[in-house]
VEXROTI-977297 format. One line per 3 residues: number of its first residue (from 0); their letters; for each residue x, y, z negated of C-alpha. Coordinates in steps of 0.05 Angstrom, whole numbers. Example, Ala and Ser with C-alpha at 12.3 -4.5 7.8 and 13.67 -1.06 7.14 Angstrom:
BEGIN
0	AS	246:-90:-156; 273:-21:-143 $
This chain:
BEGIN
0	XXX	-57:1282:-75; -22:1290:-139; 50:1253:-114 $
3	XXX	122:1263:-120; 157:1296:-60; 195:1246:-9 $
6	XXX	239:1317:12; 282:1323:-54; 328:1271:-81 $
9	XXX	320:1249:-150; 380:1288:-191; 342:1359:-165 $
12	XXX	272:1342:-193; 246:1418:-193; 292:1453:-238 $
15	XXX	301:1518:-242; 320:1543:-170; 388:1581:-181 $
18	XXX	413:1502:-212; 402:1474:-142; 470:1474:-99 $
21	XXX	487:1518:-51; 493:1460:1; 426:1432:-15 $
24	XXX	373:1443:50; 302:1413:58; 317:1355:113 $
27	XXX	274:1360:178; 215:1311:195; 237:1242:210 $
30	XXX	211:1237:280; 230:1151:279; 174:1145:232 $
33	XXX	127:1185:264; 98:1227:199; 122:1280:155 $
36	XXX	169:1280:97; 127:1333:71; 47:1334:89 $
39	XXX	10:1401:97; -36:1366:33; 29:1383:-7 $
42	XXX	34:1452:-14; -37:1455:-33; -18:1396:-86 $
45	XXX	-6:1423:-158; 59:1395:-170; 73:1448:-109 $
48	XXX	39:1506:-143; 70:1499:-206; 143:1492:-175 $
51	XXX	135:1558:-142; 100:1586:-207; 164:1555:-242 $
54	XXX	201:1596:-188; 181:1659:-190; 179:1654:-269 $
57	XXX	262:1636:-264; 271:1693:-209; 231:1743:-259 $
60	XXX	271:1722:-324; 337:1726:-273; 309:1803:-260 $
63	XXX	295:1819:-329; 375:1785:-345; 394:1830:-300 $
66	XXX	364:1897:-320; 381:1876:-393; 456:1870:-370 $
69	XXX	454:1944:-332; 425:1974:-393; 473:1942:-439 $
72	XXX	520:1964:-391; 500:2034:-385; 490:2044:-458 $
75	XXX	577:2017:-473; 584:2070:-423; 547:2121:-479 $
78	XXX	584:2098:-535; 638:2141:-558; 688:2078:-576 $
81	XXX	689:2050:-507; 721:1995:-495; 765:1966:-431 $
84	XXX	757:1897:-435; 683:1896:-465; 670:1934:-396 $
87	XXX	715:1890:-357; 678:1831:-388; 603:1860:-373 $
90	XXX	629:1885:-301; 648:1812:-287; 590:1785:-313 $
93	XXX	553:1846:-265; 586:1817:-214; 570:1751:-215 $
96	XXX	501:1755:-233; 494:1806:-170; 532:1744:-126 $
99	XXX	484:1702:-157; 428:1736:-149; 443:1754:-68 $
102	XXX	460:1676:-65; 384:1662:-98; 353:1715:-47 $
105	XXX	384:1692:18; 370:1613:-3; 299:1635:-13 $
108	XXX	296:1668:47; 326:1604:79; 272:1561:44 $
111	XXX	218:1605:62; 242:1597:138; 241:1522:126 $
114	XXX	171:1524:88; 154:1562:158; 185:1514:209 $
117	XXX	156:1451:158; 90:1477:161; 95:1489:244 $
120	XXX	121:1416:245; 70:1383:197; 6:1417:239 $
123	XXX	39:1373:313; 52:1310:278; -13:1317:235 $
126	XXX	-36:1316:315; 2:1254:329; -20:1235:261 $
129	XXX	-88:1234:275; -79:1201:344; -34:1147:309 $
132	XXX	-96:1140:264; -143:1142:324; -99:1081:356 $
135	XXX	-103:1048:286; -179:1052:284; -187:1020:350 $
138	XXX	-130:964:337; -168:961:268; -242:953:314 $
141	XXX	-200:907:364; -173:860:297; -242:863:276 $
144	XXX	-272:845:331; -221:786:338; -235:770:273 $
147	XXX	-305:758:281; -282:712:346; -244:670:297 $
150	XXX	-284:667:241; -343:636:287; -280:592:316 $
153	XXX	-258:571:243; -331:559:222; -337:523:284 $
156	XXX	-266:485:272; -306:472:190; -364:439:224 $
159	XXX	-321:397:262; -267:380:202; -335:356:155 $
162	XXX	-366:314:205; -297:282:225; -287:275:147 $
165	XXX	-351:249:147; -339:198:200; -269:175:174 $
168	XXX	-316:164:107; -356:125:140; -304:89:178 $
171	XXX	-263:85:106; -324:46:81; -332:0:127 $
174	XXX	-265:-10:132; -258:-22:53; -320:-63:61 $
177	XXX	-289:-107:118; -218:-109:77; -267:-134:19 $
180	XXX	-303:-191:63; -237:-216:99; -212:-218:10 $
183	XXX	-266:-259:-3; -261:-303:69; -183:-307:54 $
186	XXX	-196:-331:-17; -245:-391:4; -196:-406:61 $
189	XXX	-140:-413:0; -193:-448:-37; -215:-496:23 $
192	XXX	-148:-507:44; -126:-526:-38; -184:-574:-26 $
195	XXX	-161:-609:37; -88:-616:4; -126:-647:-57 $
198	XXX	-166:-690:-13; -95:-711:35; -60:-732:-37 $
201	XXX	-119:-770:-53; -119:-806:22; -44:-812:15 $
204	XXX	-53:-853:-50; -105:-893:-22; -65:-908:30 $
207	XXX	-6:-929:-4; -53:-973:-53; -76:-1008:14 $
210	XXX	-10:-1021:28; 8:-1041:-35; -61:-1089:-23 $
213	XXX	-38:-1108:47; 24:-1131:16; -2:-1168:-38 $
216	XXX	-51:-1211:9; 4:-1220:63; 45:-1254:-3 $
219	XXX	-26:-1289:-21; -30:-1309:57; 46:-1331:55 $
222	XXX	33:-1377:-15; -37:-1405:18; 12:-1428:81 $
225	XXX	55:-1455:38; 1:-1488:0; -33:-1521:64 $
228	XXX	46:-1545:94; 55:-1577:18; -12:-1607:31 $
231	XXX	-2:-1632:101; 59:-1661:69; 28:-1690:19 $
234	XXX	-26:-1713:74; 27:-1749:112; 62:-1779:58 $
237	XXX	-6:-1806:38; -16:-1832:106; 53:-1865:108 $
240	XXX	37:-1889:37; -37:-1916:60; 6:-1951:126 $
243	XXX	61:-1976:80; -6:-2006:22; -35:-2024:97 $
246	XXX	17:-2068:106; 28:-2098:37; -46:-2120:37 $
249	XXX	-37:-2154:112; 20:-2194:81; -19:-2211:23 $
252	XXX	-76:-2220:70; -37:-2262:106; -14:-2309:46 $
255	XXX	-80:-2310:14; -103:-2338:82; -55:-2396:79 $
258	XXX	-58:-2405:6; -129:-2400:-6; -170:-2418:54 $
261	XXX	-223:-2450:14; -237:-2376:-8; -210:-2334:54 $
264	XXX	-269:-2312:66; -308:-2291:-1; -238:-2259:-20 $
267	XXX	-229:-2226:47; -286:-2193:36; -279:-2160:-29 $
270	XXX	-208:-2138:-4; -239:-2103:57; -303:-2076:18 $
273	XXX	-243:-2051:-29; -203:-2021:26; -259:-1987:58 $
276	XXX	-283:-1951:-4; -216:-1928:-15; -201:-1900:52 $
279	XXX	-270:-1868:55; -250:-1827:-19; -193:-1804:6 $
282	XXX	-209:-1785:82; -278:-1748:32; -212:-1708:-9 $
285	XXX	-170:-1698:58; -225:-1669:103; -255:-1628:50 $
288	XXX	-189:-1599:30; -175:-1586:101; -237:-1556:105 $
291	XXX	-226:-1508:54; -157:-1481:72; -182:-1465:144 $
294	XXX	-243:-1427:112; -196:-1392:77; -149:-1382:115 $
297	XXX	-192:-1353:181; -221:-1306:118; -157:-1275:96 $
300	XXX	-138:-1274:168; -200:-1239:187; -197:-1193:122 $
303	XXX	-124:-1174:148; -146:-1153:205; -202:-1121:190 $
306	XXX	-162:-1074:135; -106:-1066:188; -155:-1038:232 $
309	XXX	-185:-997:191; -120:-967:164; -96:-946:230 $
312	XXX	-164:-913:244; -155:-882:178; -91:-856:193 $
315	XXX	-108:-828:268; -172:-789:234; -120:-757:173 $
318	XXX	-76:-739:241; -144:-699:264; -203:-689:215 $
321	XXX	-173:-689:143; -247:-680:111; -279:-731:155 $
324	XXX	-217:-776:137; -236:-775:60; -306:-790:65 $
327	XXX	-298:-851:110; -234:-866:58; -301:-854:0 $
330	XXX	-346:-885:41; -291:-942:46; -284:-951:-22 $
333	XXX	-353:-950:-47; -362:-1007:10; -296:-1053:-7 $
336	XXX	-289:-1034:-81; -336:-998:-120; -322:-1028:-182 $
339	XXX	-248:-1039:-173; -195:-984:-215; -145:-997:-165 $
342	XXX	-183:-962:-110; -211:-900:-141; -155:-838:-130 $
345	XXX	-120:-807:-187; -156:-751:-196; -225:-788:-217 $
348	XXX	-172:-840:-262; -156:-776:-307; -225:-745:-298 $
351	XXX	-244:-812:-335; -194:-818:-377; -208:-755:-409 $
354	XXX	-275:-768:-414; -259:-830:-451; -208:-790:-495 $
357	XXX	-259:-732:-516; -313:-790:-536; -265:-836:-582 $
């Protein structure tokens, strides 16, 4: 495993090891998490290898800095113009590098001690490593396992969800279909019900031209009464007119008898024959006219009736049946007025006077 070390911060990447500070230690194992800051894997890794190669490559050069420092030392020593501070300077730096040097050999030894105790550490928790990964393996066989359980359960749960979806397609369908019917049923309903308001107009203006007939016979029958009580007056003064001429002719009768016996009764005679023709005309006029005005009369009066019946029954089938109603009120007309303009409803009047439009 070729990975960075979780032990060092990041400032002290692996420099060279007399840069680190004297404070720095390599931390213990974390024992909360349960595995090593540093793995046994690591110091086999080569970032390892070449850290302690770097190592022992900075403690050789700090060697060879050091010899190189007694020799220069040793050979101001030689020299004839020695110098006191050039050997102050070089013991200083002696000393220094010697501190430095002890401080580098006791922090190595301290590391190696740590490498030591890491190393004893990393073998027990690669232990509880391995049981951790034991425990893992069974949870992982256990999840599995449970995973298989609900897999069969969710394939199960699929089967179930497609044939509900299935159903609720089905039921969608028929439901759509249904909505679709009840359209079409609701539409002729508008449709039949537009009809019976066309066909209840159409009654309603027959029945107000019956009225409007009614009305205009009832005037008729009114003028006809008047008529026949003008005519029975008319009768009576021709009575009291045929009494009063009645009379005139007994008196003349009467003087004709004693004026003209010799020919009472030749002229008597002719008188009567006279009188009798005359009374038989107009008793003829009177009874016939009589006659007539009763026939006509008991007609409109029986016509009256009749259409007052019928109107009422008309009326009490619109208050149940309005479709019955119209074609008795059709029925009615084609039996009382087929040919009359005044009975034929509205509707048919502009059908026809259209049609008589479009042809001129």
């Amino acid at each position: 495993m070729n990975r960075a070390p979780r032990t060092l911060p990041f400032p002290y990447q692996f420099c060279t090891y007399p840069l680190y500070p004297a404070h720095f230690r390599l931390p213990s194992p974390t024992p909360a998490s349960g595995l090593l800051a540093v793995l046994p894997e690591d110091f086999n890794a080569p970032w390892f290898i070449e850290h302690q190669i770097a190592l022992e490559t900075a403690n050789k050069n700090f060697q060879n800095s050091v010899a190189a420092m007694n020799v220069s030392c040793l050979r101001t020593n030689k020299s004839p113009d020695n110098k006191d501070t050039e050997n102050r300077q070089l013991k200083e730096q002696l000393n220094v590098l010697t501190q430095k040097l002890q401080m580098f050999t006791s922090r190595k030894v301290q590391d190696d001690r740590q490498i030591q105790h890491f190393v004893k550490c990393s073998t027990d928790q690669v232990a509880e490593r391995n049981t951790l990964i034991q425990k893992l393996q069974e949870e992982k066989h256990v999840l599995k396992l449970e995973h298989e359980v609900m897999a069969r359960k969710i394939k199960k749960y699929e089967e179930m969800l497609r044939n509900d979806v299935e159903k609720r397609r089905i039921e969608r369908e028929n439901f759509n279909s249904q909505q679709k019917t009840s359209k079409l049923d609701l539409l002729a309903h508008k449709r039949h019900i537009e009809e019976l308001k066309n066909e209840v107009n159409d009654l309603r203006d027959f029945i107000s031209i019956q009225e409007k007939t009614i009305t205009h016979q009832q005037t008729e029958k009114d003028e006809l009464s008047m008529r026949i009580e003008n005519y029975i007056r008319t009768q009576s003064n021709l009575k009291k007119g045929f009494e009063n001429i009645l009379g005139e002719t007994r008196n003349v009768r009467l003087e004709l008898e004693k004026t003209r016996k010799h020919q009472r009764e030749k002229h008597f005679l002719h008188y009567q024959n006279i009188s009798e023709i005359f009374s038989d005309n107009l008793d003829k006029e009177y009874r016939e006219a009589l006659k007539r005005t009763k026939l006509d009369n008991d007609t409109l009066i029986k016509s009256n009736e009749k259409k007052n019946e019928e109107i009422v029954r008309l009326k009490a089938v619109v208050a149940t049946t309005p479709t019955k109603s119209v074609v008795v009120v059709r029925n009615c007309q084609k039996r009382h007025c087929e040919d009359d303009d005044e009975w034929t409803p509205k509707s048919e009047r502009k059908k026809r006077k259209v049609k008589e439009e479009q042809d001129h």
